[in-house]
N, C-alpha and C positions, 0 to 999 in steps of 0.2 A: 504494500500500500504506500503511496506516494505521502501519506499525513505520517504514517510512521518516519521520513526522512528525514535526516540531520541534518544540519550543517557542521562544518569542521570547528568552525569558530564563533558560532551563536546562540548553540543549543542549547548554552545556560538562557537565553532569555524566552524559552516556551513557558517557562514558568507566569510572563506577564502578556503572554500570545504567542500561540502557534504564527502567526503570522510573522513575524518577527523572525523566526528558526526559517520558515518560508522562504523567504527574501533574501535573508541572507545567503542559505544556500544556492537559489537561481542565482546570486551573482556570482557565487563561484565558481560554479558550473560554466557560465559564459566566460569567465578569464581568459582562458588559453586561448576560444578562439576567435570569441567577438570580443573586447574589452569595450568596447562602444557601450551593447549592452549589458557587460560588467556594472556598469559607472549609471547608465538610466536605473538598474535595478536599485542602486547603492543611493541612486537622490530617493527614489519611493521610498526605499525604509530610512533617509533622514526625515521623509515629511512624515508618515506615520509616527516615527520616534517623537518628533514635534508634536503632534497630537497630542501623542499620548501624554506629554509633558507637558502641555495645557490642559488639556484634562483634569488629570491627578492636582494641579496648581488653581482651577477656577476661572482661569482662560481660555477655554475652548470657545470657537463660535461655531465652524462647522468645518468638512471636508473637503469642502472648494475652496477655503482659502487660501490665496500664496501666500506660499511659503515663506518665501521674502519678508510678505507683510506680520507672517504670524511668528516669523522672529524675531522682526525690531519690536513688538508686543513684550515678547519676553524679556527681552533688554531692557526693555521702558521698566517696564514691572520691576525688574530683577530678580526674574524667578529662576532665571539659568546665569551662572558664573560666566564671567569670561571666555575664561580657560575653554567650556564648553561649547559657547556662543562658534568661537574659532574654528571648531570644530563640524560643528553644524554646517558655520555656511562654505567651506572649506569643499564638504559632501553634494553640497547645492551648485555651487558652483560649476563644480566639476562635471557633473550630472548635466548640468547646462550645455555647457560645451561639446558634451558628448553628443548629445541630443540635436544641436544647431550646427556646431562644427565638424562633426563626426571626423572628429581626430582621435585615430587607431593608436593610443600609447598606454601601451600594456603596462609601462611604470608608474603612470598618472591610477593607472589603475588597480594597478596592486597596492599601490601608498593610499590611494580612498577608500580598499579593503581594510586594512590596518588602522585607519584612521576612522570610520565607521564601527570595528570593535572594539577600540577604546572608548568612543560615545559609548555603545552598550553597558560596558564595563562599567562608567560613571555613572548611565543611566539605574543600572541593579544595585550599584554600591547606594546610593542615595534613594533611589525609591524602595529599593528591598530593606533598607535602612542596617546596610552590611558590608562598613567600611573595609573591613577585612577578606571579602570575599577575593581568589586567585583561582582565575578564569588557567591559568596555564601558560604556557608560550603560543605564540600564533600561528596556527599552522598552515604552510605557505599552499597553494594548488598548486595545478600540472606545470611544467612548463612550457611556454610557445613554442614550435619548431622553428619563429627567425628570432629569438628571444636574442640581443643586442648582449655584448659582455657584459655589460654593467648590470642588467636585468639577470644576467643568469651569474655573476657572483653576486647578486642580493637573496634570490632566490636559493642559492647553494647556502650562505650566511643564514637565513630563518629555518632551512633544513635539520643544518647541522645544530644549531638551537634546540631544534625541536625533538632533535633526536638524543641529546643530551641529556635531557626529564625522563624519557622511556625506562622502561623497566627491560630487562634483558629479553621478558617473554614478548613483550610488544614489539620490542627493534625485532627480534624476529622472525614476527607475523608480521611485519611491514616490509621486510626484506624480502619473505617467501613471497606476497603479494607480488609487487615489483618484480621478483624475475617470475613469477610465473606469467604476469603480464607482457613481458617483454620475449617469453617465449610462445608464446600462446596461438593460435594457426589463424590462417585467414579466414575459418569459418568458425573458431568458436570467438573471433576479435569480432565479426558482423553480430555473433548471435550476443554479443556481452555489448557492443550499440545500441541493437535495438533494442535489447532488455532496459537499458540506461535513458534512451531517449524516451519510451515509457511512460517511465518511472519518472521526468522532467516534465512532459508533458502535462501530467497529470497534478503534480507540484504547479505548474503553473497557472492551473484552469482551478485548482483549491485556492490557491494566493489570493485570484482576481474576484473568487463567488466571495470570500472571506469579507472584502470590502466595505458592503451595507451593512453586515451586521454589526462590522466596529464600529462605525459612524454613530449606531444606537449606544454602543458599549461605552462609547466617549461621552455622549452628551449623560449618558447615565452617573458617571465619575464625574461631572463637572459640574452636576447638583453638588452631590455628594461633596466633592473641594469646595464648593463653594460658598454651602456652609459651615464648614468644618472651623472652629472656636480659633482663636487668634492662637492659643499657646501649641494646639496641633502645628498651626503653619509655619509657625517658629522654628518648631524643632526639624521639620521638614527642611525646610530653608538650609537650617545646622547642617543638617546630614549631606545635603548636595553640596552645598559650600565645601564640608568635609573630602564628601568624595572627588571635585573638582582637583581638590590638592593634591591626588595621586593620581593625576592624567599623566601618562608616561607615553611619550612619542619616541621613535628611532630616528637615527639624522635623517631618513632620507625622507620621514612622513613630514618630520618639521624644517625639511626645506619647502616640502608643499605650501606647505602655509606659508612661510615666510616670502618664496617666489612670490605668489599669489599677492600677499600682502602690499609686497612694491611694485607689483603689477597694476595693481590699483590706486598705485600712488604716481602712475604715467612712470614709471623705472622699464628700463627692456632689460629682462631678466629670463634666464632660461637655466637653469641650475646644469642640464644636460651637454650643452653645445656652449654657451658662453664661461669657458674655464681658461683659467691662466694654462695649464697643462696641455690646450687644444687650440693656443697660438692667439688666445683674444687681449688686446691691449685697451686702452681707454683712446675712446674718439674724441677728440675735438666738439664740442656743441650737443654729446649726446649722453641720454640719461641713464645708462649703461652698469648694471650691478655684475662685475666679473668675480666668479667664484673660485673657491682655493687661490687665492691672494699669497703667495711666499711671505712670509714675514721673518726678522731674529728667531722672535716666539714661537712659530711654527706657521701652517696655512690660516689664514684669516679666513671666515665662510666667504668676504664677498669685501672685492675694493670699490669704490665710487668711479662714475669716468669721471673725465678733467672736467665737465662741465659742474660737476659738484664739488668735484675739487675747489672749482675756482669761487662756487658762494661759499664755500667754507674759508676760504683766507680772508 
């Protein structure tokens, strides 16, 4: 059954909806070979997550709101930290792009994987009201077959991570896995596709029915939040603040953000191609963040062009 399916890295949150475990598995599932719709799956479950995060807080209005609008909301309010906020729109973003741009970059989208279950993580620490909860290490998907070096030493890196925690007996049944997959004939590799495509398909026609009835599920929690005694919301408030402070990013999720950040601030930033290592220097007149910067100290994430240079003297 397609509702019995996990995800690698969500499952903790069927506890607050199957839908949630849902989602995040179809975007896993797409990585390897669409990341496009990696990244649309990965905005649906930030706008859900948003929901739900009005909801539970007394801000919900309804289902068709953007996104957009239903996050400066929560800023206004303060019902989401920072730290989280970043996060959020980080997810939207990205989702955006993929959706209008359809730019095919499987690193953008395996870093809004990873960045997407740290939302969750903050989400269960603070709503489950379980500052200590430890979801595990993050388990990376397949790899692309034109996956770029940098993508496949990051992907090797979360690997070997992950393979670090296992227990002797799990590394290997994850090894027998893998080679048995990798020896496997050309008709039992068709008969284990279309078993798999299935088993997606049908995850994905559960996702979409699941829809209306959250819609009720929410407006029913946004009574409930919304009258809920000032010293409830307090302590609520405590808890997410709490769990905000253990939002833990890897460089390459929090170059996402940071890129993006000066992206927005008119900077031409590209963490990937704009490196001191891959010949780029500072232009004359342009607003240019070149990363790994040589310094005494060691690499700097990112030097200014001369055009910044020159308001800073």
């Amino acid at each position: 059954m397609a509702s019995e399916a996990a995800s690698r890295n969500f499952a903790f949150m069927r506890v607050h909806g199957a839908q949630f475990d849902r989602i995040g598995a179809l975007a896993e599932r797409y990585f390897t070979d669409d990341p496009n719709t990696c990244l649309i799956k990965l905005r649906q479950f930030g706008e859900l997550l948003a929901q739900e995060v009005a909801a539970r807080t007394g801000l919900y209005v309804n289902a068709n709101e953007p996104q957009s609008d239903l996050l400066r909301r929560l800023r206004v309010e303060r019902a989401v930290p920072p730290q989280a906020l970043d996060l959020f729109h980080q997810i939207r973003i990205a989702g955006n792009e993929a959706t209008h741009a359809h730019a095919e970059d499987h690193s953008v989208a395996l870093g809004t994987l990873k960045i997407s279950r740290e939302l969750a993580i903050w989400f269960h620490r603070g709503f489950g009201k379980d500052p200590n909860f430890k979801p595990g290490p993050f388990t990376p998907p397949a790899r692309p077959e034109d996956a770029t070096a940098s993508l496949q030493a990051e992907l090797d890196r979360l690997k070997t991570e992950l393979a670090e925690t296992l227990s002797d007996v799990d590394r290997a049944r994850a090894d027998a896995e893998e080679a048995r997959r990798a020896h496997e004939s050309a008709e039992e590799r068709a008969r284990r596709i279309a078993e798999e495509r299935q088993t997606w398909e049908e995850l994905a026609r559960e996702a979409e029915s699941d829809r209306n009835a959250l819609a009720e599920e929410h407006q029913a929690r946004q009574a409930v939040a919304a009258a809920a005694p000032a010293p409830l919301k307090a302590e609520l408030a405590m808890y997410l603040e709490r769990a905000a402070e253990s939002i833990k990013l890897d460089e390459a999720s929090t170059r996402l953000i940071i890129d993006r950040q000066l992206r927005d601030r008119g900077w031409e930033v590209d963490t990937e191609t704009l490196r001191y290592a891959n010949g780029t220097r500072p232009a004359k007149g342009s607003a240019m963040a070149i990363a790994e910067w040589p310094t005494d100290s060691g690499p700097a994430d990112y030097c200014p062009s001369s055009k910044d240079l020159e308001q800073l003297r």
